[in-house]
N, C-alpha and C positions, 0 to 999 in steps of 0.2 A: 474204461469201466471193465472189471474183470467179473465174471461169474463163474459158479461152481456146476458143472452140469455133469453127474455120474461121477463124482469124485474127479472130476479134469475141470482146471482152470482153465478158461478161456476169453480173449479180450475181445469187448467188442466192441468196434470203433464207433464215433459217432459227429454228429457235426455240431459244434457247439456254437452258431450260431442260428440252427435250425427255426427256433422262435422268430428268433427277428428277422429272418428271410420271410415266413408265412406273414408275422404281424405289422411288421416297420421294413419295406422293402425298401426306403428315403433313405432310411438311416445302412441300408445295409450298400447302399450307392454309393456314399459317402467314403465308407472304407475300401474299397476300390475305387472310387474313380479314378486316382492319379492313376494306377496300373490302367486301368480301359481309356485313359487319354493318349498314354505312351501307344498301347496296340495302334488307335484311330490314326494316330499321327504317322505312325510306319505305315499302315495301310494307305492313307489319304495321299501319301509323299507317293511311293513305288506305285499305286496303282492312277496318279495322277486325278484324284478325285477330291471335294468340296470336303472339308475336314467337318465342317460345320454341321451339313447333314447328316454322315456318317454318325456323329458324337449323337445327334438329337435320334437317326436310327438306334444305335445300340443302346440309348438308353429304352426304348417302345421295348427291345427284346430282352432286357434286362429284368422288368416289369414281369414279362411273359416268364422267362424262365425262375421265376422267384416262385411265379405260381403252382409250375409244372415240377417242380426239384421234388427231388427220391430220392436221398442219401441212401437208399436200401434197394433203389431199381433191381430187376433182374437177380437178385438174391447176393448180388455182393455190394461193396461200399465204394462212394465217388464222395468226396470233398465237394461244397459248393466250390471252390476257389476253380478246381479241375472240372470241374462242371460247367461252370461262366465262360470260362476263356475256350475251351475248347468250341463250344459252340457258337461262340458269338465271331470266330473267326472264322467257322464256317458259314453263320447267317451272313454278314459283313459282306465277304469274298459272293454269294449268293446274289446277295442284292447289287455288288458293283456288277457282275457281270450281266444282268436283267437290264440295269442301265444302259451299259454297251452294246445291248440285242437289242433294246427299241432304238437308240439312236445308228444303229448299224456300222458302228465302230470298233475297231479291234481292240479290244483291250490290253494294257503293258502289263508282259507275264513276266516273258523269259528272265529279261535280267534281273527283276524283279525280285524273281523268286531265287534267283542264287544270292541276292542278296541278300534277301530276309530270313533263309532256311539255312544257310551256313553257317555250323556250328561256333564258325571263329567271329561269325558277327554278333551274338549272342550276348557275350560279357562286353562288350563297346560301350562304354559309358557317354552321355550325351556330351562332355565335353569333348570326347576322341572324336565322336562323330563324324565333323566336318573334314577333321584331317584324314580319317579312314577312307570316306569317300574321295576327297583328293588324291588319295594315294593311289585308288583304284583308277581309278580316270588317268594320270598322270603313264599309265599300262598300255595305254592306246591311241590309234592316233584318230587325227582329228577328224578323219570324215569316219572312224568308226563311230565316234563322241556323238558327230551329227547324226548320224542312225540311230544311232540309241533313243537322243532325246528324241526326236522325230517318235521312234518307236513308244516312249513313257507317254509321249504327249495323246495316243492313237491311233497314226497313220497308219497303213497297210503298207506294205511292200511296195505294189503300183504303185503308191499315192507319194512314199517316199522318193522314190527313181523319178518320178514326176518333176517334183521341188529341186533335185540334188544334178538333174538331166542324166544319169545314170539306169540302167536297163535295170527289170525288177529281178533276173535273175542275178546280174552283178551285183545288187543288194542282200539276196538273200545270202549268197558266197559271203560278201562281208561281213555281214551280222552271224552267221555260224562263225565261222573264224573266230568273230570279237568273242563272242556269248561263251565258246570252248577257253582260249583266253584266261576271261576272266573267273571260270569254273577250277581250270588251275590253280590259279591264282589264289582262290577263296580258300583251298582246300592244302594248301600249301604251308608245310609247319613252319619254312621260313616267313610267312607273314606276321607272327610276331615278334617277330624279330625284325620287321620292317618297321612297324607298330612303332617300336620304342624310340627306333630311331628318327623318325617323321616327329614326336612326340619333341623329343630332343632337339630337333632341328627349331621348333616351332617356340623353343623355351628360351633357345638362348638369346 
């Protein structure tokens, strides 16, 4: 929409499904849910948590934030789109880690998050998925692998050295190691170029 204010045109954005967020927030579910399935299921996978509850939480906050939305907050303009997501993966990420403080378990970050925040994971289509993750893993070796999982699953350090008869500070050496590793790894222009060729390999 443009207006004329003092002889200066000026455009001023707006959200054009503002209505139906306030009046039909069902119907405004609808059109994101595939996107707010894809976040739960990254979320639910990396932070080893019940996808089910997660999906049935972000839809309570979804509700919530349909009511509270301000395309105009604070004097400038948000999209509902950039409004949804932004917050609901901080409510999300909120509520897993509340989980892990009453049951007094450590929650799966580290590798977690180089996987989920890395620019090159980003564009990975759900069919590369499996191979991407294969390819990562394929970087390391095996008793790093079992640290890892151990660690997605929620063990602690102690409790991994435990299982593995391994001391916790030898554990912690090898999970930096791995963690630095795979941070390489992730952030590395030749990975797609591994990409294609994993891809290739899987085709012929």
């Amino acid at each position: 929409m443009i207006i004329t204010r003092d002889g200066i045109e000026e455009e001023i954005q707006f959200e054009s499904l503002y209505e139906l967020i306030k009046e039909s927030p069902n119907e405004v579910w609808k059109i994101f849910e595939d996107k707010i399935n894809n976040a739960v299921r990254g979320l639910s996978y990396w932070k080893n948590f019940d996808k089910n509850e997660l999906l049935q939480q972000s839809y309570i906050y979804f509700i919530e934030f349909c009511q509270i939305y301000d395309p105009y907050y604070n004097g400038g303009f948000i999209p509902f789109d950039k409004f949804l997501f932004k917050n609901l993966v901080m409510k999300l990420r909120a509520y897993i880690q509340r989980y892990y403080f009453k049951s007094k378990r450590e929650q799966p970050t580290e590798f977690s998050e180089y996987m989920t925040t890395s620019s090159t994971k980003n564009n990975i289509t759900e069919i590369d998925e499996k191979m991407y993750s294969e390819y990562i893993y394929s970087l390391i070796t095996k008793r790093q692998k079992e640290i890892l999982d151990l660690s997605l699953q929620g063990y602690k350090q102690q409790e991994i050295g435990q299982i593995l008869g391994v001391s916790q500070s030898r554990i912690s050496v090898i999970k930096r190691k791995c963690l630095s590793k795979l941070e390489e790894v992730l952030n590395a222009k030749e990975l797609k170029e591994s990409k294609k060729n994993i891809k290739k390999k899987y085709s012929e």
